[in-house]
N, C-alpha and C positions, 0 to 999 in steps of 0.2 A: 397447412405446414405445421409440422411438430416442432413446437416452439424450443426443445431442450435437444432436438438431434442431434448426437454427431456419430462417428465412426468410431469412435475410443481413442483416448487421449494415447499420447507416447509419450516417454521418461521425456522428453524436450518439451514439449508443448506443455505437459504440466508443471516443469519448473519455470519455466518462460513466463505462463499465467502467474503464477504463485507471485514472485518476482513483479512482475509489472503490475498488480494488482497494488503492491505496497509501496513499489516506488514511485509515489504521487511526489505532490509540490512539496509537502515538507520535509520527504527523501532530500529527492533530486537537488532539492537549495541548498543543503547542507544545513539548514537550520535546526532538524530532529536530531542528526547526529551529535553537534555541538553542544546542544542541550545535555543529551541522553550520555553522552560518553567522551568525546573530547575534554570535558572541563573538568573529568578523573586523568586525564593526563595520562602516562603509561600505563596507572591502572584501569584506563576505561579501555585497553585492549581483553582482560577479562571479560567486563561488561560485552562487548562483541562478542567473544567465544560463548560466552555464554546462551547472546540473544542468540546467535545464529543454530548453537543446539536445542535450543526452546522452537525456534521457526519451524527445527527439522521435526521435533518429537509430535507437536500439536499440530503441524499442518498434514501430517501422517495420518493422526488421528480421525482430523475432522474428513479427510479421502476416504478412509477404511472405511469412518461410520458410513457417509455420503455411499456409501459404494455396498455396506449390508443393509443398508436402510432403503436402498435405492432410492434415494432424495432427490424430488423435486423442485425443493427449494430447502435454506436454511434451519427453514422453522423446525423440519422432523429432526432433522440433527439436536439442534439446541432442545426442545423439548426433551430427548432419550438422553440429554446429557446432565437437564438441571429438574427434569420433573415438570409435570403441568402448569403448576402455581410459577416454581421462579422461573422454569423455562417460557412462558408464556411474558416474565416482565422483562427476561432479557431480548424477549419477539420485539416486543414492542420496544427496547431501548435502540435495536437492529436496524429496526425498521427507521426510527429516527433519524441515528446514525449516518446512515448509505445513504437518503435523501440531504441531508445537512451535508455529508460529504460531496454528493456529487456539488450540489449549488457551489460549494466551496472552488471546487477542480472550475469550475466554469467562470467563478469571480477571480480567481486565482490567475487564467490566461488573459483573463481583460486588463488587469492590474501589468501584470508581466510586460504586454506585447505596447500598455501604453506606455512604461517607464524605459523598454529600451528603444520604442519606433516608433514613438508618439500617435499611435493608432489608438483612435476614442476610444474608449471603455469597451463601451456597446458592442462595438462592432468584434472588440476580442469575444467578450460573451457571448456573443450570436455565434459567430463561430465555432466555435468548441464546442455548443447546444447542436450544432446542426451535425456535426462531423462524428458524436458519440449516439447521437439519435439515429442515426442512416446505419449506422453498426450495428448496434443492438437488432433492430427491425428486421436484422437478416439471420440472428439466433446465435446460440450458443458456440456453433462453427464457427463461423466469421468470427464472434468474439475472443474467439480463443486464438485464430488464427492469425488477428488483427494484433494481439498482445505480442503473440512470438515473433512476427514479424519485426517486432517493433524492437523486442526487448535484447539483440545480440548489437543491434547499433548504440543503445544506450551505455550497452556495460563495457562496450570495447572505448566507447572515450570517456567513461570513468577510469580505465587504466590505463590510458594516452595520458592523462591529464596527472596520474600518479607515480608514473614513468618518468615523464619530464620531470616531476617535481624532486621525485627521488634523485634523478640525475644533475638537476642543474641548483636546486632550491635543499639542500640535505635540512635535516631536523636537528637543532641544537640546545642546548641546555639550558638558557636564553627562555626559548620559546617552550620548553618541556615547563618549567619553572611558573612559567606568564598563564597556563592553562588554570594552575591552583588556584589564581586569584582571583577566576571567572565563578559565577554563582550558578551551581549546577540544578536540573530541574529535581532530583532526588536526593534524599541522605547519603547512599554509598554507590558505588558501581554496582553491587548484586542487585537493591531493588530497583536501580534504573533501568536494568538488561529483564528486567520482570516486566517492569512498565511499559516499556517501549515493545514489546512481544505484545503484553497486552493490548495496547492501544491500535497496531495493524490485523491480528489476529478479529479482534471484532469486524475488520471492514473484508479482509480476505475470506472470512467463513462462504461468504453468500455467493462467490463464486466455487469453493474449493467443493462447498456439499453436492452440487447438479455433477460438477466435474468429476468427483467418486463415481457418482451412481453411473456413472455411461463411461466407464473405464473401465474393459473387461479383465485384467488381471493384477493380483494384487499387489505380483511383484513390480508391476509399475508403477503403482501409487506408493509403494517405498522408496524407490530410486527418483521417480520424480521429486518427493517431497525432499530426500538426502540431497540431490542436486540445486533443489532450490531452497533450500537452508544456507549449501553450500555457500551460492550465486550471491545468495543477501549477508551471508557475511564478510564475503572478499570484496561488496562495492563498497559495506560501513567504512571497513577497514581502508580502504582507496581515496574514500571522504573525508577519514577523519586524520589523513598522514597529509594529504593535500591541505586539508583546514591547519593544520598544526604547522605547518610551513610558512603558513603567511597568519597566525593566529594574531600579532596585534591591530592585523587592519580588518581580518574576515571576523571577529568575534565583536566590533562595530557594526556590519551590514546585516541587513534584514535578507539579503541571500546572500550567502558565504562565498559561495562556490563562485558566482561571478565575482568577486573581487580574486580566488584562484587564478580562474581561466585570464581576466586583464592582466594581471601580472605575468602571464605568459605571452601574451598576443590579445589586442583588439580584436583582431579575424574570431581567435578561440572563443570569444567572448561572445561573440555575434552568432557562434556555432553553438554554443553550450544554448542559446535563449533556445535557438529552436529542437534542442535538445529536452530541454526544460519541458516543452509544450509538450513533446510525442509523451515526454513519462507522463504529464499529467492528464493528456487525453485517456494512456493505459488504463488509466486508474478511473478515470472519469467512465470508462462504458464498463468497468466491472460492476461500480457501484449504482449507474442505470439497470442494470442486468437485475442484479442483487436485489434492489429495489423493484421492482417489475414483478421478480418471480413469485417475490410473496404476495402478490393479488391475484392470482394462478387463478385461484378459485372464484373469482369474480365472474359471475356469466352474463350481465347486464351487456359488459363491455367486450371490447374484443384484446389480445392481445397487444395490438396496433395502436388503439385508442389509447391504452394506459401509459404505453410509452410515450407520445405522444406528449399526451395532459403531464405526463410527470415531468417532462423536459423542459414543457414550456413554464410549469410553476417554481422548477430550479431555477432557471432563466430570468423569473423575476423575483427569486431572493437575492442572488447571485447580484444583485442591481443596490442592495443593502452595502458591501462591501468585503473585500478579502477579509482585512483583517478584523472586521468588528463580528463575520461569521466566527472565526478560527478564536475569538476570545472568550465566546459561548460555547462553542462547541467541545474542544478537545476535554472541559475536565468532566461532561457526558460521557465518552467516546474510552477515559480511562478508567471509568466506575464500574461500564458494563464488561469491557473485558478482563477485568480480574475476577469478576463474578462468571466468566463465561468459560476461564481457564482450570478455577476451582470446579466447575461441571463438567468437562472435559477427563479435568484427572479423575474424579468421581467414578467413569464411563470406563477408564481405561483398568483401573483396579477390581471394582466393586461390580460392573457390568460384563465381564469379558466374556465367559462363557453364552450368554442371550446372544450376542453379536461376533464371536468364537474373534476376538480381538487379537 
């Protein structure tokens, strides 16, 4: 079996990937956006325009290259974009990365399914190991196929959920005013909408590079990546009108978004968890995928094996805990992608003719 097969992406399927690649746990809770841009208050609607034109410019990019480089995994992207030397330490920051992410997405369901349905730990862990392993195993198809599927029921009740609020919950001056006093994760809205790019850009690369290469035309790796630029800024924007609605009790929870949805309905609320889990399984088999692809070259083992071994060794970090991964990990996760963004731009000026950009 050709482990990277598929038929060629459509403008849908690759903004669909793009899109559920990023909207993991800290999407989906509303927790990134709050940080990132709610706590600029009206001016963190800038901060979105902005990320969501950075989504669209660099995930264009990393398709084109993926797609003249014919990449089989991350790595030749990142190498043609920062050089041997730093491309080689941004591999290995990648490679980190995507495994630290996955264990994450998989402590992250355990933590979830026991705090709304009192289901043991474990048993969420196992779960979501078993159901992102059984994906992968079936390739690049399924993976991508698995995303799309997934990602049209996510984003139509993030706009349920911003609908209602627009209609029944309006935004007042009150609550615009209460945002200022929250402590934001950056100095201003410009370098948090830089940040926040940065920091899903590193985990989206390692699927976006295979997905170039097996995309036979270019003009749909533009409209794919313009549509899913699109997509990720009209949920931010969904998130963070819904967060700002009930800002003095969701900027207390450690998931935002369910103190949203309860303030509309219990039911909503019990709908959003398992909401919750499909975005973070999305995100969960990209960054298996991701991870996998770069031991390509491995010939000891098989394909099968690696997934395999990697699922089961996220499985028992994942056993560590959600949040004591996520306190290690994210200020990794935003070193290497400012460094991987400056390689990018580098590629897109200074490289274009090698790669007729």
């Amino acid at each position: 079996m050709n482990y990277l097969s598929t038929n060629g992406g459509s403008i849908f399927k690759i903004a669909a990937t793009y899109i559920g690649t990023i909207v993991g746990a800290g999407f989906a809770t509303g927790q990134e956006v709050l940080q990132f841009f709610t706590t600029f208050g009206v001016m963190g609607i800038w901060g979105i325009l902005l990320s969501s034109l950075l989504f669209f410019f660099f995930g264009y990019t990393i398709l084109v290259l993926g797609h003249k480089l014919q990449a089989n995994s991350y790595v030749t992207v990142v190498r043609h974009a920062n050089g041997l030397i730093i491309g080689s330490m941004i591999d290995i920051i990648i490679t980190i990365i995507l495994f630290g992410a996955l264990a994450t997405m998989i402590a992250g369901t355990g933590a979830i399914l026991y705090e709304q349905f009192n289901i043991p730990t474990i048993i969420g862990t196992i779960f979501m190991a078993i159901i992102t392993l059984v994906t992968v195993l079936k390739g690049l198809t399924i993976v991508v196929n698995a995303i799309s599927y997934v990602v049209p029921f996510l984003f139509a009740f993030m706009l349920f959920v911003t609908l209602f609020s627009l209609v029944n919950n309006s935004l007042s001056q009150e609550e615009i005013n209460f945002t200022r006093t929250l402590e934001s994760i950056s100095p201003n809205w410009f370098m948090s909408a830089i940040s926040y790019t940065a920091l899903n850009l590193i985990i989206a690369i390692a699927i976006l590079s295979p997905l170039g290469a097996k995309t036979k035309e270019r003009k749909t790796l533009f409209w794919g990546a313009l549509v899913g630029g699109l997509g990720l800024g009209i949920s931010i924007v969904a998130i963070n009108y819904s967060i700002m609605t009930t800002i003095m009790d969701s900027s207390l929870a450690e998931v935002p978004m369910l103190t949203v949805t309860h303030n509309i309905s219990p039911l909503l609320k019990l709908l959003f968890t398992i909401v919750l889990v499909a975005q973070i399984y999305t995100t969960a088999v990209s960054n298996l995928f991701g991870f996998v692809s770069r031991f390509s070259f491995v010939k000891n083992l098989s394909h099968k094996s690696i997934i395999i071994l990697t699922t089961i060794t996220a499985l028992l970090m994942g056993q560590i805990g959600f949040s004591t991964i996520i306190h290690y990990f994210y200020p990794i996760v935003g070193y290497g992608g400012a460094i991987l963004l400056i390689g990018l731009l580098c590629s897109w000026f200074f490289k274009r003719k090698e790669i007729s950009l």
